[in-house]
C-alpha positions in Angstrom: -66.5 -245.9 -28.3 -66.2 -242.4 -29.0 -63.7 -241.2 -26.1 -61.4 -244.0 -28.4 -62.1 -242.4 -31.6 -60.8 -238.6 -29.8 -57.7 -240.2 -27.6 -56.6 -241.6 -31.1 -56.5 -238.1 -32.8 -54.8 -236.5 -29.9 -52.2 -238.8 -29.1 -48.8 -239.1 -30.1 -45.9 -241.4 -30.4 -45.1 -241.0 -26.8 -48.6 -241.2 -25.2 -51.2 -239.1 -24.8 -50.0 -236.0 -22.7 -46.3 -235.5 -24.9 -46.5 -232.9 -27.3 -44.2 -233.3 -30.6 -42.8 -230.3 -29.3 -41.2 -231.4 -26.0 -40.7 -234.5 -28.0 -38.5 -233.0 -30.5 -36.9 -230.8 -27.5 -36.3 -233.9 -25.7 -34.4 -235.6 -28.8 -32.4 -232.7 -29.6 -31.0 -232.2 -25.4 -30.7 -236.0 -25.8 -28.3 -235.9 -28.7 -26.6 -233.1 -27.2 -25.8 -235.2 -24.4 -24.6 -237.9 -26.1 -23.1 -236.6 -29.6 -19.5 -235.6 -27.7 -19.4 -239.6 -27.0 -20.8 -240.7 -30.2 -17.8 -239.4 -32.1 -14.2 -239.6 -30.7 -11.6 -236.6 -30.5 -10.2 -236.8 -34.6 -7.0 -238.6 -35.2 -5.3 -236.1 -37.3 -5.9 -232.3 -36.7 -4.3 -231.1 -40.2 -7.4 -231.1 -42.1 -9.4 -227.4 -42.3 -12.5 -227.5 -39.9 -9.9 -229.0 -37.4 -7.6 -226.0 -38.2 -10.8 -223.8 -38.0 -11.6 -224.9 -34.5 -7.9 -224.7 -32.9 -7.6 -221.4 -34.9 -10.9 -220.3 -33.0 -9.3 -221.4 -29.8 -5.9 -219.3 -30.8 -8.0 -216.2 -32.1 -10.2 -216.0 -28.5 -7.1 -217.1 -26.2 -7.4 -213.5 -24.8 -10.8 -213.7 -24.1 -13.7 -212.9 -26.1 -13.7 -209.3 -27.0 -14.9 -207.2 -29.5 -11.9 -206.7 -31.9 -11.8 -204.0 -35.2 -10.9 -207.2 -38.0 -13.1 -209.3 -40.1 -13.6 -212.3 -38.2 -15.4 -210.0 -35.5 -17.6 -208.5 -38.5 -18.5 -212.0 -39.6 -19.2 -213.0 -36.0 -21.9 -209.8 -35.3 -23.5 -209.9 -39.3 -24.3 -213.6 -38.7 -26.3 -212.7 -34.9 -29.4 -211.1 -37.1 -29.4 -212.9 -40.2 -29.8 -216.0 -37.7 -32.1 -214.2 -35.8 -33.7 -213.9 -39.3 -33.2 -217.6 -40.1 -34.8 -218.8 -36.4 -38.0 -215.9 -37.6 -38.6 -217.2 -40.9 -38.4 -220.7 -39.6 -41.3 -220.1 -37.2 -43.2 -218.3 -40.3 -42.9 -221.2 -42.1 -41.5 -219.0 -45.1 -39.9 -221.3 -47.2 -38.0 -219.3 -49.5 -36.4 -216.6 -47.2 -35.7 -219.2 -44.7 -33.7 -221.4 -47.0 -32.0 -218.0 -48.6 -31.1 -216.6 -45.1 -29.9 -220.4 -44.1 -27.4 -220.3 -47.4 -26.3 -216.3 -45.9 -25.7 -217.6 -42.3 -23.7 -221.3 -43.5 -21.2 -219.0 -46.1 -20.5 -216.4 -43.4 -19.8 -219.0 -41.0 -17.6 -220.9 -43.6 -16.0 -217.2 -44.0 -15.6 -217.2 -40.4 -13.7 -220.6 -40.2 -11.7 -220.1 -43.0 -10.0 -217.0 -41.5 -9.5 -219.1 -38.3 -7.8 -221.5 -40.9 -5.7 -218.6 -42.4 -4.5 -217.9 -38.1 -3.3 -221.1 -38.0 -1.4 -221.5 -41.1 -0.2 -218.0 -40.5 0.9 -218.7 -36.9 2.6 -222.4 -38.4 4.8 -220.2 -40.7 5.5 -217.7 -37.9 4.0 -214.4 -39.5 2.4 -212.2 -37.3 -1.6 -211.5 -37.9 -2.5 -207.9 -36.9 -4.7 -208.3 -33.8 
């Protein structure tokens, strides 16, 4: 009974030859899939992370390219503190990953809220330097 006693340590929810890692891969591509059809397009787009997205679509209309303006800053200061965030992740270090998740979330806030600011700006017809 002992090749019972090993196959029970070393298997997992999904059978023997899964690892938790593709497991956990495979949920995550399988909610990707299905999360545009889990929720439906939002009723009213007057509230500010709807504003934020069609002010994203508005502020890239021209393409993405690397502009001198804040949103731009925002955008290339978040690439390595997530690179950070994804690093001390893996390290398991609690406290800088949990300090470097609360840095990338308020510059990405940041980010949105100036995408806010285009819209309202572009609803009351001022211009925005570009």
């Amino acid at each position: 009974m002992e090749w019972l006693d090993t196959g029970a340590r070393n298997a997992t929810a999904c059978g023997r030859f899964i690892s938790p890692q593709l497991l956990d891969l495979g949920l995550v591509i399988v909610w990707l899939i299905i999360n545009p059809f889990v929720f439906p397009r939002p009723v009213r787009v007057n509230n500010w992370m709807s504003k934020g997205v069609i002010g994203e679509k508005m502020y890239f209309e021209g393409g993405k390219k690397l502009r001198r303006d804040l949103p731009t800053l925002l955008n290339l200061t978040n690439v390595p503190l997530f690179i950070a965030f994804i690093y001390f992740g893996w390290q398991q270090a609690l406290v800088p990953l949990i300090l470097t998740g609360l840095l990338v979330m308020v510059i990405k806030f940041w980010f949105i809220d100036r995408m806010v600011r285009l819209v309202d700006d572009s609803q009351r017809g001022v211009v925005t330097p570009s």
